[in-house]
C-alpha positions as CSV (number, residue, x, y, z in Angstrom):
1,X,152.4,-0.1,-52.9
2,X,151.8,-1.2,-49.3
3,X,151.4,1.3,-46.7
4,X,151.7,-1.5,-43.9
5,X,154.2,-4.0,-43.9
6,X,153.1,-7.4,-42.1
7,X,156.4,-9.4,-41.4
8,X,155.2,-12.7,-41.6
9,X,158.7,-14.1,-42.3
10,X,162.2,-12.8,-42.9
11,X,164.3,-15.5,-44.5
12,X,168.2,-15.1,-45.4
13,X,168.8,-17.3,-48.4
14,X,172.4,-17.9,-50.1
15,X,173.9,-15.0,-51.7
16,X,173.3,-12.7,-48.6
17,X,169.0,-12.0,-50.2
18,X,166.6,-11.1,-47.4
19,X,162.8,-11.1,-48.3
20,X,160.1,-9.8,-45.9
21,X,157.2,-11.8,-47.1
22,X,153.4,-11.0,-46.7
23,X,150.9,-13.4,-45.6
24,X,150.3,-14.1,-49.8
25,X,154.2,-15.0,-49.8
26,X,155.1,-12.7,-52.3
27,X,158.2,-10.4,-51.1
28,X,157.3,-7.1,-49.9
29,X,160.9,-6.2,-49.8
30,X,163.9,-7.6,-50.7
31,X,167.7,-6.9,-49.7
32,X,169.1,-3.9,-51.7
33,X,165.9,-3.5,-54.0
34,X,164.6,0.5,-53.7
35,X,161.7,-0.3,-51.4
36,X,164.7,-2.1,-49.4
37,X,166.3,1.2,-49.3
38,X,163.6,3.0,-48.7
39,X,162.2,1.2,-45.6
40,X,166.0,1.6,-44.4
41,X,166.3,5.3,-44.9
42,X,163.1,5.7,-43.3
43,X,163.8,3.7,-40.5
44,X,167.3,5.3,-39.7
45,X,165.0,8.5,-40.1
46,X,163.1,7.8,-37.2
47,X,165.6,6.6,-34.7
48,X,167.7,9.8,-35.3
49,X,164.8,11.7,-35.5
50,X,163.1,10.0,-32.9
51,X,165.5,10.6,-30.7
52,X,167.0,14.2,-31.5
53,X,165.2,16.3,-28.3
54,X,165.9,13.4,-26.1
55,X,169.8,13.3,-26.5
56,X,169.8,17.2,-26.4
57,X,167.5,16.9,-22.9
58,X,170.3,14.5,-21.8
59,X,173.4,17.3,-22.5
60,X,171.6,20.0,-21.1
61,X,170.6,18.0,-18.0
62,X,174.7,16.8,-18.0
63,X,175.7,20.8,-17.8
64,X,176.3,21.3,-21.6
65,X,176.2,24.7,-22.7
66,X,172.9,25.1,-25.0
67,X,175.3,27.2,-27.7
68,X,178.2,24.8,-27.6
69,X,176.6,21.9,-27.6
70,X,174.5,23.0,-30.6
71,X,177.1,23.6,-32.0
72,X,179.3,20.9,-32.0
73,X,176.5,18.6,-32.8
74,X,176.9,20.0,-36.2
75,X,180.7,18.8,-36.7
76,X,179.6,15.1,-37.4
77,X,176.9,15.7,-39.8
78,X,178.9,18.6,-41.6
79,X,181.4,16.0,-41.9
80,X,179.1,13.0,-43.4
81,X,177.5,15.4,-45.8
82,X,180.7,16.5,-47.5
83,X,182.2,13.1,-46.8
84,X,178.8,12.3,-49.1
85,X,179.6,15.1,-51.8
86,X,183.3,14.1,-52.1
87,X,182.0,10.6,-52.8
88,X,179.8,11.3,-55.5
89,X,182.7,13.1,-57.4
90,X,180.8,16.1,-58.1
91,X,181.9,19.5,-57.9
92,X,182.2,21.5,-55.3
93,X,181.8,24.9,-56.3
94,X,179.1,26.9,-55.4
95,X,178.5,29.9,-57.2
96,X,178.1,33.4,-55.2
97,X,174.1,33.6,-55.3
98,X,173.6,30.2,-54.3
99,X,176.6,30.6,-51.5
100,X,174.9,33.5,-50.1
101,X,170.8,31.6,-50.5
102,X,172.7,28.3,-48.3
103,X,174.3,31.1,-45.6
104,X,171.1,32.5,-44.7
105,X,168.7,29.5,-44.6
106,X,171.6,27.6,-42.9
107,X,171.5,30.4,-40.2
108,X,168.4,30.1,-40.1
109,X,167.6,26.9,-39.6
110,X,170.5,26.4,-37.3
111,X,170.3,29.6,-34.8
112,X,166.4,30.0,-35.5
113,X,165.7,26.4,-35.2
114,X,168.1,24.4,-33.3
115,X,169.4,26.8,-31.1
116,X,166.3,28.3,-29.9
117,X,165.3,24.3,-29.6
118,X,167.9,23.8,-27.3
119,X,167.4,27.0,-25.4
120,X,163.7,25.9,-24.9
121,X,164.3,22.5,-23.4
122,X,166.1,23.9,-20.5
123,X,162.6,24.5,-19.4
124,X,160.3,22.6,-21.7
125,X,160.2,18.3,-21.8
126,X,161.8,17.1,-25.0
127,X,158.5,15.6,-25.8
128,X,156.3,18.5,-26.0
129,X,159.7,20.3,-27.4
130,X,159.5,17.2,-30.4
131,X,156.0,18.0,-30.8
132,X,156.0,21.2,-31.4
133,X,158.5,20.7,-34.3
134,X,156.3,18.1,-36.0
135,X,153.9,21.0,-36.4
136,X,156.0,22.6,-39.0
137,X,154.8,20.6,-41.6
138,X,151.6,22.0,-41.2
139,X,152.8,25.8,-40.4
140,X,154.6,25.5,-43.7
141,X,151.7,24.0,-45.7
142,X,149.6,27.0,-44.3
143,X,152.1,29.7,-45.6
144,X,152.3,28.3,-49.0
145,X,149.0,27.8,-49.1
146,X,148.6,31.7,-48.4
147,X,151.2,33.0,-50.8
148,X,150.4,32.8,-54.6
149,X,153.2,31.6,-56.3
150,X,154.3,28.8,-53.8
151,X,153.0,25.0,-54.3
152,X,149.8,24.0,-52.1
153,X,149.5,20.6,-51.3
154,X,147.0,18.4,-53.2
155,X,144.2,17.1,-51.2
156,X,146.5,13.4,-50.2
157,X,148.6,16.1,-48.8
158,X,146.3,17.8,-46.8
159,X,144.9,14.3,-45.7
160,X,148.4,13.2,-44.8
161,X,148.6,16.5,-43.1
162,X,145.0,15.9,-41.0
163,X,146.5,12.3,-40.1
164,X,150.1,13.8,-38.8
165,X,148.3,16.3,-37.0
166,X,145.0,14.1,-35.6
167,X,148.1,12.0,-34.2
168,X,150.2,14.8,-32.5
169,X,146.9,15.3,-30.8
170,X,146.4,11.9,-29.5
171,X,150.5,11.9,-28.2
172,X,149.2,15.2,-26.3
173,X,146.0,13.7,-25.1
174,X,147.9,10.6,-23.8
175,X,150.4,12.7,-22.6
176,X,147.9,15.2,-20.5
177,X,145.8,12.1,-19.0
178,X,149.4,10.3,-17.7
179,X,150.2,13.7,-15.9
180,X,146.7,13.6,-14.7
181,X,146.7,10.2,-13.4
182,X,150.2,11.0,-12.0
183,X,149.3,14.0,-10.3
């Protein structure tokens, strides 16, 4: 598999098939195939991603309230995700155990993560505020890497991690010398 893409054409042909082609013409992707898929998840991953800390810099600059609007950010996705589970036809039931395991990481990960993220960028620049969070793949690899029965990442993982976090540090860098320049 490809880890860079070079669009060297993108041709619609009858029957609604895109290919991306390579400069060897062979498709690289092609309209609903699973690399298709992926390269769309992956790209809807980043916009919303991307762009998380700067829509919550724009409500708390607009006056929102950090709890509300934290809150009510998480109406639309609750709503997708069980739009998503109704779809799939499964059951719903969740058994007591697992009920009480999703209530505590879901307070966690909403008032520990988001809300203190929001509370933070009333004083911190979404940027910074964004990279901190990309650090967590590399708190998290630490703590499993510490405890004995969790899963330590493989040395690709620990590469991809050295790569994720040599680039965090060249955002910062770049990020330093532009409020340098700009005084």
């Amino acid at each position: 598999m490809r880890l860079i893409f070079i669009l060297r054409e993108c041709t619609i042909q009858a029957g609604y098939t895109a290919h991306i082609r390579s400069f060897e013409g062979k498709p690289l992707v092609t309209f609903g195939s699973k690399r298709f898929k992926v390269v769309v998840a992956m790209l809807v991953l980043y916009i919303v991603w991307g762009t998380t800390y700067l829509a919550i810099k724009v409500g708390l600059d607009a006056g929102l309230p950090p709890a509300l609007f934290a809150g009510v950010r998480q109406i639309p996705a609750a709503a997708i995700m069980f739009g998503l589970a109704v779809l799939s036809r499964k059951s719903l039931r969740v058994n007591p155990r697992d009920l009480r395991t999703s209530v505590i990481v879901g307070l966690l990960l909403i008032v520990g993560g988001q809300y203190f993220t929001f509370l933070a960028e009333q004083t911190v620049p979404s940027g910074i505020s964004a990279l901190i969070v990309a650090l967590l793949p590399l708190w998290i690899a630490l703590a499993e890497s510490a405890f004995p029965d969790m899963q330590r990442p493989g040395p690709l993982g620990w590469l991809g991690l050295a790569v994720g976090f040599a680039g965090l540090g060249i955002l910062m860098s770049i990020a330093k010398s532009r409020r340098l320049v700009q005084g």
